[in-house]
N, CA, C and O atoms as a DFTB+ gen file, in Angstrom:
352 C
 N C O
     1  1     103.054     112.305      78.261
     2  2     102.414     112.003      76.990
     3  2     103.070     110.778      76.350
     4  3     102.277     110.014      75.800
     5  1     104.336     110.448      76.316
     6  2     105.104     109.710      75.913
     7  2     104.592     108.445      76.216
     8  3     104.367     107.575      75.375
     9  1     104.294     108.285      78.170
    10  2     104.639     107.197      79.137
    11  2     102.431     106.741      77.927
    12  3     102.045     105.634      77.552
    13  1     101.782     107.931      77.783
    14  2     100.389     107.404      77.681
    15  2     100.416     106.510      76.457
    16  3      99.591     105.605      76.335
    17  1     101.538     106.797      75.369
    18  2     101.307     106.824      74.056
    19  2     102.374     105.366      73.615
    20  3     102.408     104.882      72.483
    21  1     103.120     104.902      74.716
    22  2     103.554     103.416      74.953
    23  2     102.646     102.092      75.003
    24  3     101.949     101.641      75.912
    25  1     102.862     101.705      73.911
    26  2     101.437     100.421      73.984
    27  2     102.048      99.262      74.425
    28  3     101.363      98.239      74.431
    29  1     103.771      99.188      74.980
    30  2     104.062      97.886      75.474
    31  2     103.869      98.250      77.374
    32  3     104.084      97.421      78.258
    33  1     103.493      99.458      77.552
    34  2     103.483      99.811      78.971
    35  2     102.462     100.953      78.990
    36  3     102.796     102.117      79.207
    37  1     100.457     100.341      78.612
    38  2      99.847     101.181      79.136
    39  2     100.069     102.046      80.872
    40  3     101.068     102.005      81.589
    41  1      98.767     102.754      81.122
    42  2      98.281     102.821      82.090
    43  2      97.883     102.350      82.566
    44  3      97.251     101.499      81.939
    45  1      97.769     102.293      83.717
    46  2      96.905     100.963      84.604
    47  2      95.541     101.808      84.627
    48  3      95.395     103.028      84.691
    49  1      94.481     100.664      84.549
    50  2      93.315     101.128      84.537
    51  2      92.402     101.320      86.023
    52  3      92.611     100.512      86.928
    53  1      91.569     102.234      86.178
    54  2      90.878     102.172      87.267
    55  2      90.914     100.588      88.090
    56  3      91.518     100.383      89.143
    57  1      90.171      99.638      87.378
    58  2      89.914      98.219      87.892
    59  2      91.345      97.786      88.449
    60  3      91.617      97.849      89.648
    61  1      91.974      97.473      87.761
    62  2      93.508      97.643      88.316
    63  2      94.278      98.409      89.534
    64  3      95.046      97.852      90.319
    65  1      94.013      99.458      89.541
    66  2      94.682     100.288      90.699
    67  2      93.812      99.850      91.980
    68  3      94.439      99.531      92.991
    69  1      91.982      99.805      92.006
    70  2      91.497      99.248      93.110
    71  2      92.204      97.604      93.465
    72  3      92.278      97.252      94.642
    73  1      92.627      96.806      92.500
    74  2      92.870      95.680      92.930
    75  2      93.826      95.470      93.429
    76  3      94.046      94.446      94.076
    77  1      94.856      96.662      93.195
    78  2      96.521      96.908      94.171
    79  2      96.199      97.038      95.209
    80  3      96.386      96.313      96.186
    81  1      95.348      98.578      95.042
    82  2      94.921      99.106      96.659
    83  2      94.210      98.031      97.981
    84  3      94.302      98.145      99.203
    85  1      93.532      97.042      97.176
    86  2      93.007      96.345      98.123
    87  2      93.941      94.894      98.409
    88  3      93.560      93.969      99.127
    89  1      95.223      94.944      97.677
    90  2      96.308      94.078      97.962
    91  2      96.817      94.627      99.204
    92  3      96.746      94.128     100.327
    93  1      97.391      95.833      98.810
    94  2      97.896      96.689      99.777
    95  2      97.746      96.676     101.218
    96  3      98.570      96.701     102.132
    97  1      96.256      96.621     101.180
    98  2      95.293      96.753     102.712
    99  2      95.408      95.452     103.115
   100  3      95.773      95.322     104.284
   101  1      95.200      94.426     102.480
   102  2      95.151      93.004     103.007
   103  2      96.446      92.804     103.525
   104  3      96.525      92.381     104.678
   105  1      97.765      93.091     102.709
   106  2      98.918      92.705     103.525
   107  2      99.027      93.400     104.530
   108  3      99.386      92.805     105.547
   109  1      98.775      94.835     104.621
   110  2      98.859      95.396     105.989
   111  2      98.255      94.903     107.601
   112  3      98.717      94.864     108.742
   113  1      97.020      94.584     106.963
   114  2      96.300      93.726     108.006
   115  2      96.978      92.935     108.417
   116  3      97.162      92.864     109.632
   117  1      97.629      91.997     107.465
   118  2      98.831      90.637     107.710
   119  2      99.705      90.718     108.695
   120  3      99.906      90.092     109.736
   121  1     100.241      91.727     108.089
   122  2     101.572      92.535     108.634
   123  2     101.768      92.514     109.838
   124  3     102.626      92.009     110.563
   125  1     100.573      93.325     110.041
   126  2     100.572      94.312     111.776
   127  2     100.605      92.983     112.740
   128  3     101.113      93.082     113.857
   129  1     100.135      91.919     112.352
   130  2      99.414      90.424     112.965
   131  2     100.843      89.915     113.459
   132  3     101.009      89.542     114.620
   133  1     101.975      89.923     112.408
   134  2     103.200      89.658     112.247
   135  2     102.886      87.722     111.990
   136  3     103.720      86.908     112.386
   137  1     101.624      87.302     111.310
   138  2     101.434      85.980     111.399
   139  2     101.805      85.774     109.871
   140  3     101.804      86.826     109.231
   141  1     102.205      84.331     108.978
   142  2     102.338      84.394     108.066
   143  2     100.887      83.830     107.226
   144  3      99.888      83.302     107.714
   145  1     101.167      84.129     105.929
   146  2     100.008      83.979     105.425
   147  2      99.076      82.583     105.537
   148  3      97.869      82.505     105.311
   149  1      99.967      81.526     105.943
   150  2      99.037      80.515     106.621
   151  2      98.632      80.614     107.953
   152  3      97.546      80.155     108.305
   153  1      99.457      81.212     108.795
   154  2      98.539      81.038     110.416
   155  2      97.679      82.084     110.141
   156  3      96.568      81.905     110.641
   157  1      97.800      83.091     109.535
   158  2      96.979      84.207     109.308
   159  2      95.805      83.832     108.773
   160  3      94.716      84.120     109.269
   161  1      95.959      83.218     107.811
   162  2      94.447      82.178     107.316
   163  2      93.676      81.181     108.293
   164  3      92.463      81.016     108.161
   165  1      94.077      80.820     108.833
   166  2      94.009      79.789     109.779
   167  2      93.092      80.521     111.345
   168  3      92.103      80.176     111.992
   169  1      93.987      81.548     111.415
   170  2      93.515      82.226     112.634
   171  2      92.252      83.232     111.972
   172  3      91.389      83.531     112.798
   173  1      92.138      83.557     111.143
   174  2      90.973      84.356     111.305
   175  2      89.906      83.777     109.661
   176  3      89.173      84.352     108.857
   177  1      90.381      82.434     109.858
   178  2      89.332      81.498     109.039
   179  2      89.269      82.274     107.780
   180  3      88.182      82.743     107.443
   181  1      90.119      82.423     107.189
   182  2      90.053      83.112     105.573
   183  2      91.097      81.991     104.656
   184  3      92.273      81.637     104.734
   185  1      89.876      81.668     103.732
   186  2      90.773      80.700     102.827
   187  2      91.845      81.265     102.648
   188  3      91.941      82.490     102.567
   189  1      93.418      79.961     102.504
   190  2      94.529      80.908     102.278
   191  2      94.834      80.869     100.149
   192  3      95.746      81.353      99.478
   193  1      94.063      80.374      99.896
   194  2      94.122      80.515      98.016
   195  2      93.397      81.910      98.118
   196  3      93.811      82.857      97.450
   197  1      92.352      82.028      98.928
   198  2      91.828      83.959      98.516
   199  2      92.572      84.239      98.642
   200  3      93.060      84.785      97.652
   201  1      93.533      84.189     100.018
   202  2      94.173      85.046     101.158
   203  2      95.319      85.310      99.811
   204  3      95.199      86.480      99.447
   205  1      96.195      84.695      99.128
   206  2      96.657      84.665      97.972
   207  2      96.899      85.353      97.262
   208  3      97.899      85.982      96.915
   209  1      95.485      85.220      96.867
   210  2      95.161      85.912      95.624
   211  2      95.150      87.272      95.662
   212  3      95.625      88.000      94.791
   213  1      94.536      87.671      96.810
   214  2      94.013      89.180      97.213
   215  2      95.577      89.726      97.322
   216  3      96.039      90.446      96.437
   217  1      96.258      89.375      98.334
   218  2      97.564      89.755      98.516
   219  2      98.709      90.003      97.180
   220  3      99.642      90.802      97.261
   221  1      98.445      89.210      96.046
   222  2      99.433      89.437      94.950
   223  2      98.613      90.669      93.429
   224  3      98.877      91.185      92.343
   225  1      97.374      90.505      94.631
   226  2      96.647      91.785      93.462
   227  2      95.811      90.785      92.258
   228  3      95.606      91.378      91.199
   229  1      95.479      89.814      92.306
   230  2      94.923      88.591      91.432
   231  2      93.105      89.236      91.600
   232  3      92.677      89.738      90.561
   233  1      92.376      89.225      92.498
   234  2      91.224      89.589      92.675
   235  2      91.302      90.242      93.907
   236  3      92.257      90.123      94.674
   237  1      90.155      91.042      94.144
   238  2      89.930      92.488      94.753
   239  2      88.974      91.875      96.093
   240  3      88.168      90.951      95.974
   241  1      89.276      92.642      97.430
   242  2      88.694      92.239      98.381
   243  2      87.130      92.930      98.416
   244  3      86.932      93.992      97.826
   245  1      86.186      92.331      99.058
   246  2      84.894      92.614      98.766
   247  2      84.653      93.862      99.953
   248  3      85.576      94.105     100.731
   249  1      83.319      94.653     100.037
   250  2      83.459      95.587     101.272
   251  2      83.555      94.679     102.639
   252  3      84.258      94.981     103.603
   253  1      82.865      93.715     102.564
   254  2      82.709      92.533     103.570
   255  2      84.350      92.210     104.439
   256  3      84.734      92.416     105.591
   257  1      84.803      91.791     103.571
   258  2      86.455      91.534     103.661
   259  2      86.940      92.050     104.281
   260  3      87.476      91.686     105.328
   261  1      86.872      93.515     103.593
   262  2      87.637      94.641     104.060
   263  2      87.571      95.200     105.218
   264  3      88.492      95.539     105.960
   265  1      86.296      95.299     105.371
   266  2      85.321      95.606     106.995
   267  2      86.264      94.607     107.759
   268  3      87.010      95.032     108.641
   269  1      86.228      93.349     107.436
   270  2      86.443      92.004     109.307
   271  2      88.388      92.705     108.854
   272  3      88.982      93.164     109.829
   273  1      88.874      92.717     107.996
   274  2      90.501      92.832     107.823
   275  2      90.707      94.521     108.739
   276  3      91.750      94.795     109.333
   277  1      89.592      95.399     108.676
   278  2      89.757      96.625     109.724
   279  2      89.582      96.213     110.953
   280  3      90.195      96.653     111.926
   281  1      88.699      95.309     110.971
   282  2      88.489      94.747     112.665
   283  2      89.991      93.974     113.256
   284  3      90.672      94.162     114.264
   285  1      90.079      93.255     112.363
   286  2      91.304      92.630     112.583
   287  2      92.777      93.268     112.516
   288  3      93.904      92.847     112.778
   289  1      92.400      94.125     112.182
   290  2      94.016      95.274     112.599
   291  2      93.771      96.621     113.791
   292  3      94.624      97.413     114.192
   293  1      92.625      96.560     114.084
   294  2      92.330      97.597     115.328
   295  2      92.346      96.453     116.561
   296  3      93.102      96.432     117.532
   297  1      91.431      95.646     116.268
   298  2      91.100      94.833     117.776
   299  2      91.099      93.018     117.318
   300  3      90.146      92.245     117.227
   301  1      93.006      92.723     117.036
   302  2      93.094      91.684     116.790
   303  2      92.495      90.192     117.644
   304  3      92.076      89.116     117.216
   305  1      92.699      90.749     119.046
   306  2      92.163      89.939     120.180
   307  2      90.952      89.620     120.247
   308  3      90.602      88.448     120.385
   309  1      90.046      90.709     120.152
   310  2      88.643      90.671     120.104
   311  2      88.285      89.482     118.922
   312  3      87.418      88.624     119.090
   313  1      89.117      89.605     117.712
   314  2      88.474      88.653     116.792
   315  2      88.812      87.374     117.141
   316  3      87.934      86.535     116.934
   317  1      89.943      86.957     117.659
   318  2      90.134      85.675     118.302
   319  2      89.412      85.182     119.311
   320  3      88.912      84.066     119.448
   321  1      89.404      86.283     120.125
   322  2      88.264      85.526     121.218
   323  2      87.031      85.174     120.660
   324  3      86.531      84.099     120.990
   325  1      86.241      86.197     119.558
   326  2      85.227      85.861     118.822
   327  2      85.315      84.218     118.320
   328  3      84.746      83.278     118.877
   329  1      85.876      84.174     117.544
   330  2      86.307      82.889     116.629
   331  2      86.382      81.728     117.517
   332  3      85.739      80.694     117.334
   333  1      87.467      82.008     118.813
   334  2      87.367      80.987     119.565
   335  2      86.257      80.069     120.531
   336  3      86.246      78.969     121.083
   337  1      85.284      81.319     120.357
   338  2      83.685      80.892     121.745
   339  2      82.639      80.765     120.951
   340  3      81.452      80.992     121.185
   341  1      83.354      80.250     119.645
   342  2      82.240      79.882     118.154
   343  2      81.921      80.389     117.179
   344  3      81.495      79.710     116.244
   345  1      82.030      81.713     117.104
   346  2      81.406      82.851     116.400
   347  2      82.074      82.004     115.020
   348  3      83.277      81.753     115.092
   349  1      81.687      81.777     114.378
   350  2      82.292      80.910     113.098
   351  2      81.908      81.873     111.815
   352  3      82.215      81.530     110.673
């Protein structure tokens, strides 16, 4: 009751907690790659100012995003070979 009734340290609001959570997921994707956030941009063609943004929790990844960043942590290869024989 205390922590609710602190107005220099609300709650974080719904909009907020999705925009962690989808920080969260993006660095993991990163992670697993072990690439840094520029070859990581680079290699799977994602601006690195989104790539950024999403990662420090600034704006929220779209379902779109999120979808190719699952592809890209199950079957990293597959997306490179994609990318590489044009798939742009």
């Amino acid at each position: 009751a205390a922590a609710l009734a602190d107005p220099d340290n609300p709650p974080l609001t719904e909009v907020e907690l999705d925009r962690l959570e989808s920080a969260r997921r993006v660095r993991r994707a990163r992670a697993a790659t072990g690439l840094s956030q520029a070859r990581f941009a680079a290699a799977f063609r994602i601006n690195i100012g989104r790539l950024r943004d999403l990662e420090q929790g600034r704006t929220q990844a779209d379902s779109a995003l999120l979808a190719y960043l699952t592809v890209i942590l199950t079957e990293p290869e597959a997306v490179a070979r994609a990318l590489a024989t044009g798939g742009a």
